[in-house]
N, CA, C and O of each residue as an XYZ file, in Angstrom:
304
protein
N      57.431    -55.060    -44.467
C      56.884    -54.557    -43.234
C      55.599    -55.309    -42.913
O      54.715    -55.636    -43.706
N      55.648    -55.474    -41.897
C      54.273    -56.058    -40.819
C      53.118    -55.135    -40.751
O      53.529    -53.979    -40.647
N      51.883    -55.209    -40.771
C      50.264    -54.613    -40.304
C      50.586    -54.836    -39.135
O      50.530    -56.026    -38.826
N      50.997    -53.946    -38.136
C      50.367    -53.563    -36.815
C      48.677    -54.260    -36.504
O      47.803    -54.379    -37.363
N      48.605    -54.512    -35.554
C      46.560    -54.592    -35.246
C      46.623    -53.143    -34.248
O      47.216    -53.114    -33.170
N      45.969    -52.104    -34.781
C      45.916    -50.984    -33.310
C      44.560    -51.102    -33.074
O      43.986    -50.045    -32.811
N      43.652    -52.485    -33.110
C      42.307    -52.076    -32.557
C      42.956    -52.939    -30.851
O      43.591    -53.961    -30.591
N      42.151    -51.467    -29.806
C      42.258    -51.972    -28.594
C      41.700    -53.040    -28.184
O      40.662    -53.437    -28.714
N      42.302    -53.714    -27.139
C      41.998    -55.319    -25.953
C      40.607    -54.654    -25.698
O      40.352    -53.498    -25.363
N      39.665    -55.858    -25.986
C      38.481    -55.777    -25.290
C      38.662    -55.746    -23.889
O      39.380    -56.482    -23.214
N      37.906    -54.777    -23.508
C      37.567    -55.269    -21.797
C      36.656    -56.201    -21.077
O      36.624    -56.403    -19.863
N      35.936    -56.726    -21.987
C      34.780    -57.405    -21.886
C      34.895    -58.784    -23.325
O      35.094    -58.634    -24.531
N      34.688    -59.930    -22.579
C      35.330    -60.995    -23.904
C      33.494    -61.891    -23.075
O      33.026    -61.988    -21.940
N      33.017    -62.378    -24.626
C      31.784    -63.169    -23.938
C      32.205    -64.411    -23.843
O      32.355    -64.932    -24.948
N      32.381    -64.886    -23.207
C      33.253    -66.945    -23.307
C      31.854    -67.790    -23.863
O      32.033    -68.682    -24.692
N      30.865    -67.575    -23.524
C      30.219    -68.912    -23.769
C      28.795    -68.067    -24.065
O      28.503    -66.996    -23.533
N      27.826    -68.942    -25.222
C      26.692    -67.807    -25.323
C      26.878    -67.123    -26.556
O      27.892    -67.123    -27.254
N      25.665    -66.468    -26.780
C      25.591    -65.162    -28.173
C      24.537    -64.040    -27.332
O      23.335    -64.295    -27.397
N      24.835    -63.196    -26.795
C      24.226    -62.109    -25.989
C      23.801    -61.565    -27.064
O      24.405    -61.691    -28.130
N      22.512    -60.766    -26.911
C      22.248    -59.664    -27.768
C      23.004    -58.097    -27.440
O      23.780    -57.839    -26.520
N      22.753    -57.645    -27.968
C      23.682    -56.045    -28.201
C      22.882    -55.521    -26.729
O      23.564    -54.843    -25.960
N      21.431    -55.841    -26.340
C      20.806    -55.215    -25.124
C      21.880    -55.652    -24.146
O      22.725    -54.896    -23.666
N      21.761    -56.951    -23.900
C      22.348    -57.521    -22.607
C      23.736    -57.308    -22.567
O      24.356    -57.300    -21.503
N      24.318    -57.117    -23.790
C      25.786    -56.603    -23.195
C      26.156    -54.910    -22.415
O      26.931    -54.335    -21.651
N      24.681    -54.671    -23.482
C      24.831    -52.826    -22.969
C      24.243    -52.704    -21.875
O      24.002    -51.517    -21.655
N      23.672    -53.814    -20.568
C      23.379    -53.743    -19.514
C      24.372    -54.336    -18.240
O      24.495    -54.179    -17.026
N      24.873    -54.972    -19.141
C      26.518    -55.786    -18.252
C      27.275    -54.169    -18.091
O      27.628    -53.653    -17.031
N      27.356    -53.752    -19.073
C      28.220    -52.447    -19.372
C      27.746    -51.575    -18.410
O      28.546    -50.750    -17.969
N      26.416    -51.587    -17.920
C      26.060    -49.994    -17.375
C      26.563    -50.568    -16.024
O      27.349    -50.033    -15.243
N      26.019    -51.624    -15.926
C      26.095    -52.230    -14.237
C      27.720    -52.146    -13.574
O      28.001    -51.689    -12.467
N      28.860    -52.826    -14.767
C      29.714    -52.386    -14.456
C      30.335    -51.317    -13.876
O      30.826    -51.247    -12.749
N      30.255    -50.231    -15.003
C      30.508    -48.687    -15.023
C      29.798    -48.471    -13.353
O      30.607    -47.866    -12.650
N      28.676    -48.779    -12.703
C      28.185    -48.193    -12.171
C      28.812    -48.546    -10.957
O      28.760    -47.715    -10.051
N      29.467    -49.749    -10.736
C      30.356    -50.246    -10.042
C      31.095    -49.670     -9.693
O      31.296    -49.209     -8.569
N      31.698    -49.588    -10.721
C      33.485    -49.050    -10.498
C      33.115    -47.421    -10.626
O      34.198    -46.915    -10.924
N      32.221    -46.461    -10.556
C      32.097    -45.238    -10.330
C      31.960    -45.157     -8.620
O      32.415    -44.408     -7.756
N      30.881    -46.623     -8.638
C      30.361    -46.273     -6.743
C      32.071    -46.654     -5.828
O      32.458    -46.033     -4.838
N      32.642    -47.517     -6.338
C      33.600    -47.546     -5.714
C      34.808    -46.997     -5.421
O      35.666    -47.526     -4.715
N      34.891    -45.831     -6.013
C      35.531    -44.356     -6.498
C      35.446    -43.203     -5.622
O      36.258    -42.464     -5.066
N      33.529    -43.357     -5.726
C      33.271    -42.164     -5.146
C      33.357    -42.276     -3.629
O      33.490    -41.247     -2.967
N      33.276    -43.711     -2.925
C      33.267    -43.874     -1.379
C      34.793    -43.217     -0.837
O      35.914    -43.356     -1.326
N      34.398    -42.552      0.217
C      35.724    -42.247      0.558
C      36.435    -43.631      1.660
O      35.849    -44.688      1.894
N      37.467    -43.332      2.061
C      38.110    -44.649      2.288
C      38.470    -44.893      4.059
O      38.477    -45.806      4.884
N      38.804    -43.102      3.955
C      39.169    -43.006      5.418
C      38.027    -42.257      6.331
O      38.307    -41.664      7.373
N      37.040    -42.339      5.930
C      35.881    -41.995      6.932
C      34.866    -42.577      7.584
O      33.760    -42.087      7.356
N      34.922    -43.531      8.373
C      33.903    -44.886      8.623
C      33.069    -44.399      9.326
O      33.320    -43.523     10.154
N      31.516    -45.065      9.039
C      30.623    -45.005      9.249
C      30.293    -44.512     11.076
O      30.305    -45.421     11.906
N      30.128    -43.641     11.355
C      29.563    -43.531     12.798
C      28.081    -43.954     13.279
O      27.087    -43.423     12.784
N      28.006    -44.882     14.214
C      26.477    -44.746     14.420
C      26.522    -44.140     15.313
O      27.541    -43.648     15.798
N      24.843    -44.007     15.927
C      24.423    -43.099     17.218
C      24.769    -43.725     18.538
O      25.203    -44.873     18.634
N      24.551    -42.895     19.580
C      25.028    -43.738     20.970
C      23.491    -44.570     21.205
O      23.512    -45.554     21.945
N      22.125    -44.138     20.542
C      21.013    -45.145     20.324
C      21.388    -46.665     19.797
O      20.728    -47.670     20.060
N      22.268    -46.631     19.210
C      22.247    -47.609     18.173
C      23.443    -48.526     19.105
O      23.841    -49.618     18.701
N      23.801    -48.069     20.049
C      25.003    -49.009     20.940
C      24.890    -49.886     21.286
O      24.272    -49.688     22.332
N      25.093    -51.241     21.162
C      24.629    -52.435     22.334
C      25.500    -52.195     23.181
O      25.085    -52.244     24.339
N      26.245    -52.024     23.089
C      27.497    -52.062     24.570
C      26.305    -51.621     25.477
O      25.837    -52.581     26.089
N      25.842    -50.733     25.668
C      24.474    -50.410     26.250
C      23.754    -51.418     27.166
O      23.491    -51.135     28.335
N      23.419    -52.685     26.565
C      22.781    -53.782     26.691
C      23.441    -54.297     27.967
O      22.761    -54.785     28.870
N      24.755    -54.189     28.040
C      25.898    -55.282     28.710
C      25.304    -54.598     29.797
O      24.734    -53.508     29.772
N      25.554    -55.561     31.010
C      25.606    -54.930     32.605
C      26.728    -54.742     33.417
O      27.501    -55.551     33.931
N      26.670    -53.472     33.436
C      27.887    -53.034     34.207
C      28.101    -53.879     35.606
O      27.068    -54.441     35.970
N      29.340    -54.091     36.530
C      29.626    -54.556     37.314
C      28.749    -53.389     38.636
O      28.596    -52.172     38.532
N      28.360    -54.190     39.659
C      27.788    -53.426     40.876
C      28.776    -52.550     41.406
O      29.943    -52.838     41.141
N      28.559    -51.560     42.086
C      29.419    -50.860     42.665
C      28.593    -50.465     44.162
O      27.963    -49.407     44.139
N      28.581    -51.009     45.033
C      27.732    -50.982     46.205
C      28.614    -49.557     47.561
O      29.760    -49.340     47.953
N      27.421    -49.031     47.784
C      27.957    -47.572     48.312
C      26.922    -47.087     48.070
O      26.047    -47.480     47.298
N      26.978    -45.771     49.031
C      26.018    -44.228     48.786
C      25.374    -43.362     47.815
O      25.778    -42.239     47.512
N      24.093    -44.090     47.228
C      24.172    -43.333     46.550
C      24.059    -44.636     44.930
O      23.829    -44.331     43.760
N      24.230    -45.538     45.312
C      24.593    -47.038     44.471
C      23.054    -46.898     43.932
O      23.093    -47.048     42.711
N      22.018    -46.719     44.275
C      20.745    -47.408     43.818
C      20.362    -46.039     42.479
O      19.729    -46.114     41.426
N      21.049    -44.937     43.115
C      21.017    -43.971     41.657
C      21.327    -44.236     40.769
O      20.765    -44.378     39.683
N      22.616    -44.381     41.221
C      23.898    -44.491     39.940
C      23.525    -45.737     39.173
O      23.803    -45.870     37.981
N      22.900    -46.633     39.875
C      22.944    -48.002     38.681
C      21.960    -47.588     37.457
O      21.853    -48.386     36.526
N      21.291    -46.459     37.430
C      20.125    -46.203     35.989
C      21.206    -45.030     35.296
O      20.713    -44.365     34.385
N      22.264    -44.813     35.571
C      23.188    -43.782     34.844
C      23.685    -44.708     34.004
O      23.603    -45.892     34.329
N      24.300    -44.325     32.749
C      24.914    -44.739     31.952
C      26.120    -44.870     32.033
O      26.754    -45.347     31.092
């Protein structure tokens, strides 16, 4: 019979370098902290801004000349 290996696949392999035990346990947090933030965002709820925050705003509407025209052009 064969020895099995049951120690688990690293998730983390260093290719090049000798890290100290700090800097790997800071790769590690940063990770984790990653893949928690990207978890917790929800997916189907996008960001709303304010109608302040609109440029469409900016654009100039086309004239509309008539009764009443010199009001209406400061309306939104």
């Amino acid at each position: 019979m064969s020895a099995e290996n049951t120690a688990p696949e690293p998730w983390i392999r260093v290719v090049r370098g000798n890290p100290t035990p700090e800097e790997v346990a800071a790769l590690t947090a940063v990770l984790a902290a990653l893949a928690s933030r990207a978890t917790d965002a929800p997916a189907s709820d996008p960001q709303r801004s304010s109608r302040w925050a609109d440029r469409a705003a900016l654009l100039r509407q086309p004239l509309r000349p008539g009764p009443g025209a010199w009001w209406a052009s400061g309306l939104p």
